[in-house]
C-alpha positions, 0 to 999 in steps of 0.5 A, a space after each residue: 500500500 502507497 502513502 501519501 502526506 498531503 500539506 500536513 500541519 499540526 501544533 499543540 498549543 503555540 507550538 508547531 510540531 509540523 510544518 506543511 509535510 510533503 511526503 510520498 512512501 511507495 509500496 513495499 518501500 522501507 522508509 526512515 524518518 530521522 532528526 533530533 528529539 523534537 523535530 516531529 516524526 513521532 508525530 506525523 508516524 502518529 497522523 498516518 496512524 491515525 492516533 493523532 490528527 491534523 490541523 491542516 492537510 490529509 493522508 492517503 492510502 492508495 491515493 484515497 483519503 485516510 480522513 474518515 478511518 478508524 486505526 482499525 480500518 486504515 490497516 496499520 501495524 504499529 510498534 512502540 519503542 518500549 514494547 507495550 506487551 501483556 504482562 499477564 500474556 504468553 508470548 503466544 497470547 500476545 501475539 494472538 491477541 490482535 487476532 482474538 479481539 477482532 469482530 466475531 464475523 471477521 475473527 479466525 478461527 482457533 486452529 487458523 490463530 494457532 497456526 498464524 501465530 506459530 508461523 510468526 514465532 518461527 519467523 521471529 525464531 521465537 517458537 520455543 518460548 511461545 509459553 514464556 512470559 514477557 518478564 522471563 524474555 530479553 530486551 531484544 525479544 520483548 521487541 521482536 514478540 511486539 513486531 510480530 504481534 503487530 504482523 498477526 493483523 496482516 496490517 498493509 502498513 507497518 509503523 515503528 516509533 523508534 523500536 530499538 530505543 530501548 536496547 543496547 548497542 550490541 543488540 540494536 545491531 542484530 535486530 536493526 539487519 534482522 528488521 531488513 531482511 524480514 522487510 525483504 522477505 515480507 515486503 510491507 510499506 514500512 515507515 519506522 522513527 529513529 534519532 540514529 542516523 546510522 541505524 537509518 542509513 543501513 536499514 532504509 531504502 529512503 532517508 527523510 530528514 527532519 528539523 523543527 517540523 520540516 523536511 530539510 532533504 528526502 532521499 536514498 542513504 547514499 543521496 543524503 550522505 554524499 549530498 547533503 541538501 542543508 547544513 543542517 543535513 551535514 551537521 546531523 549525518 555523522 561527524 563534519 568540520 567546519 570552517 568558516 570563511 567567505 565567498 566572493 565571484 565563485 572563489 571560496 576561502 575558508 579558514 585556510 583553505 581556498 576553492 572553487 565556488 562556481 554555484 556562487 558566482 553572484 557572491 560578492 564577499 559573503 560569509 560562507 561555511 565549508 563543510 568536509 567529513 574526516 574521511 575526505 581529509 587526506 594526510 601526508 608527510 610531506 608537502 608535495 600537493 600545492 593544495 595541502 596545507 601544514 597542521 600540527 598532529 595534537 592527538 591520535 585515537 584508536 578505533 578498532 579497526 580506525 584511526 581519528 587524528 585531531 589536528 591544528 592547522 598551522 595557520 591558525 583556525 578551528 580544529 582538524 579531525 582526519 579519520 585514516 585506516 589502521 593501515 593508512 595510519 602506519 604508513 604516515 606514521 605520525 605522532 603528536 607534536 609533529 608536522 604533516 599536510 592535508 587537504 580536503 578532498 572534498 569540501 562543501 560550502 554553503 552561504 
């Protein structure tokens, strides 16, 4: 089933939570929408399920309006970041239990209930503590006991408000690639929450960036890293510096670095910010490339299989973060105190 959010706006009381949003979800698409705490997207996956509504704008199904339907009818699946299971309720009944409350003339029958949800503990792998308790289960398993609950309906749409929130580092990797390959084999349209921007550029087909109630860039994980729309984008999608300059007739300098600027060939000396991400800093010993410029190495961390150095620009200026491979770091072969030369591979300047 195909989404759309047409012109949405919301506020609670003198806050706007959304502003004007724009979207487009395609079947079968597996779709993240990320940004900081605040920024609205629990709210608007809330509006497509129908637990809030708008002050402007409507959502649609297939191209119909969702205005008038219950969450019943508009077929969705929702998942909460602290699970929301029946303590009281087996792993068999809690799965089940969408199942059993619907209407008796729509309601399966008790054998069509066992086998849906015993082929949802298998898919989950999850059959051989269909007779435990949540209580008895592990952060990780509560989770996939409340995915597979939401699956039991069939919804034709599958939300998910930050679902590995509440789990640690270890067991967020396992079920975040647990999540893709279910979604490949199932193929429902999905729309899922997170602040973590990595657990959305592996997971998701499409990234939707949110700030303050907007959409600041809309587009594949690759499309929205290579090629931030905003600084914000930039600032938000893993580590970046910043230098700050200005911009006149096409030519950049910012903080020690001078580039090209042709997007901003009408700029007559404006303030401009350049941005680049540690791995486009390339390093060198020696200052062979006219473009390369003198930095100090100031302090070198180990990162498993990376290595960050923080460098101060001789010619003064922000701070310098580099990010080399352990085999690139060894080859350098510098240490604090000493001397060597960068160059930004690839820089990006906004006004």
């Amino acid at each position: 089933m195909s989404i759309e959010v047409r012109n949405i706006t919301k506020r609670f009381g003198d806050f706007a939570a959304l502003r004007d949003i724009n979207l487009q979800f395609s079947t079968g698409e597996l779709v993240a929408l990320l940004g900081p705490s605040g920024c609205g997207k629990t709210t608007l996956l809330r509006i497509i399920a129908g637990l809030e509504f708008p002050e402007t704008g409507d959502v649609l199904f297939d191209g119909k309006s969702a205005a008038e339907r219950t969450v019943r009818q508009r077929r969705v699946g929702f998942v909460f970041q602290h699970y929301a299971l029946f303590r009281h309720m087996s792993v068999f009944e809690n799965v089940a239990f969408g199942l059993r409350v619907r209407p008796r003339k729509f309601r399966p029958s008790n054998a069509e209930i066992r086998d849906k949800v015993n082929t949802l503990l298998k898919l989950i792998q999850m059959e051989h503590l269909a007779r435990h308790y949540p209580a008895q289960l592990s952060g990780g398993q509560r989770q996939r006991v409340a995915l597979a609950r939401a699956l039991a309906v069939e919804p034709s749409v599958l939300l998910l408000d930050e679902p590995f929130g509440a789990l640690d580092a270890k067991v967020r990797l396992e079920l975040r690639r647990w999540l893709r390959r279910l979604h490949d084999e199932l193929h429902v349209t999905s729309v899922f929450v997170t602040h973590d921007q990595e657990e959305a550029l592996e997971v998701a087909d499409r990234v939707v960036l949110m700030n303050a109630g907007r959409v600041e860039q809309v587009g594949t994980p690759e499309e929205v890293y290579d090629n931030p729309a905003t600084p914000f984008v930039y600032t938000f999608l893993g580590h970046v510096n910043i230098f700050r300059g200005r911009v006149h007739r096409g030519h950049a300098q910012v903080g020690a670095v001078e580039i090209d600027a042709p997007e901003y060939t009408d700029a007559d000396n404006a303030p401009a910010v350049g941005y680049v991400r540690p791995h486009d800093v390339e390093v060198f010993r020696e200052a062979g490339d006219p473009l390369a410029i003198p930095a100090r190495v100031v302090r070198v961390q180990m990162l498993g299989p990376l290595v960050r150095l923080e460098l101060a620009t001789l010619s003064g200026g922000d701070p310098l973060e580099a990010q080399l491979t352990r085999k690139g770091f060894q080859e350098l072969n510098a240490r604090p105190g000493e001397t060597v030369y960068v160059k930004m591979a690839n820089m990006r300047v906004f006004i």
